[in-house]
C-alpha positions as CSV (number, residue, x, y, z in Angstrom):
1,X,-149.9,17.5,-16.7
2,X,-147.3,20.4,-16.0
3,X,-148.5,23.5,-17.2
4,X,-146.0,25.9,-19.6
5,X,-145.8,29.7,-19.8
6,X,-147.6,30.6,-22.9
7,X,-145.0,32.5,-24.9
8,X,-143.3,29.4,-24.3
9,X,-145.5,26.9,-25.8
10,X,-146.1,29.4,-28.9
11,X,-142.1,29.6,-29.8
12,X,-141.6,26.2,-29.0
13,X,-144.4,25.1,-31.2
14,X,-142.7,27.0,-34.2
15,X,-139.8,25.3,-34.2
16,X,-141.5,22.2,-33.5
17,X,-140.5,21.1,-29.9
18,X,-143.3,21.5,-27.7
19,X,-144.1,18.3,-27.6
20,X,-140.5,17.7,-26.0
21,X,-140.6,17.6,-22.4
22,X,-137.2,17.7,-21.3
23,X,-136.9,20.7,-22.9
24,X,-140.3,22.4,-22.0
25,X,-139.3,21.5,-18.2
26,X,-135.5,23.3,-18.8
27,X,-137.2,26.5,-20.0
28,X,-140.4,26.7,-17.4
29,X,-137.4,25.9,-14.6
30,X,-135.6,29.3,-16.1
31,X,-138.7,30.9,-16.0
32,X,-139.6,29.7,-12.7
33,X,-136.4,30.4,-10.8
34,X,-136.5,31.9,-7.5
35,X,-134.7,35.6,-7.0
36,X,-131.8,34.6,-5.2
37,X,-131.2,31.8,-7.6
38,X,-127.9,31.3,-10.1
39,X,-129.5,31.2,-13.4
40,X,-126.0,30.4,-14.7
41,X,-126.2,27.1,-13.2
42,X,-129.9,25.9,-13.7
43,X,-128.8,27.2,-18.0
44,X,-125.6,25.1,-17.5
45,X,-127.0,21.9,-16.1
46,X,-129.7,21.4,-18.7
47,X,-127.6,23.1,-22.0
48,X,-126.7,19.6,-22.1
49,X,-129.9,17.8,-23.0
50,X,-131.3,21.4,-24.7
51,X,-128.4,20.7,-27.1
52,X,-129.9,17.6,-28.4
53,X,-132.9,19.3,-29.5
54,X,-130.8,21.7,-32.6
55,X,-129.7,24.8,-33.0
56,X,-133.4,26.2,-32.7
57,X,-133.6,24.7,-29.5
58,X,-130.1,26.4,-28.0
59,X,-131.0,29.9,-29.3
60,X,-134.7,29.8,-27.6
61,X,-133.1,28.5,-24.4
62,X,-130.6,30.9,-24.9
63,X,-133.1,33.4,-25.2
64,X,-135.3,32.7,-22.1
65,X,-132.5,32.5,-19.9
66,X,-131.2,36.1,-21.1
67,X,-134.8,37.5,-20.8
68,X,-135.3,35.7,-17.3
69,X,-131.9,37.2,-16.6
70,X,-133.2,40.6,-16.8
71,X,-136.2,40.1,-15.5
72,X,-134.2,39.5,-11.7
73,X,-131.8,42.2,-12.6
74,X,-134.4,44.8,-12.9
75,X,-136.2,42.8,-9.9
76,X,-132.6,43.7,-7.8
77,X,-132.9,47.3,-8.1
């Protein structure tokens, strides 16, 4: 069994899709994502499938990827 970031699991159990792998996997990828890495890209190809999931679903992806996002930015300096 994959294992999630914690803060992860907690928001995602709130709005009651933790138990959705698809999505749990798009978000631990954001997290996950390697420096040098696009994070534009790895957000565009699974916004698709997130989008299936509701609103909820596309602001906490939204949100990871913008947190991630500073995460490397600060990482960069």
């Amino acid at each position: 069994m994959k294992s999630y970031n914690a803060g992860l699991v907690q928001r995602a159990n709130k709005i009651g899709i933790v138990t959705e792998a698809a999505f749990m996997d798009a978000c631990q990828e954001v997290l996950e994502a390697p420096t040098l890495v696009d994070l534009g890209s790895i957000f565009s190809a699974h916004l698709g499938t997130v989008r299936l999931f509701g609103g909820d679903a596309v602001a906490l992806f939204t949100e990871v990827h913008t947190f991630r996002k500073g995460e490397l930015q600060c990482a960069r300096l």
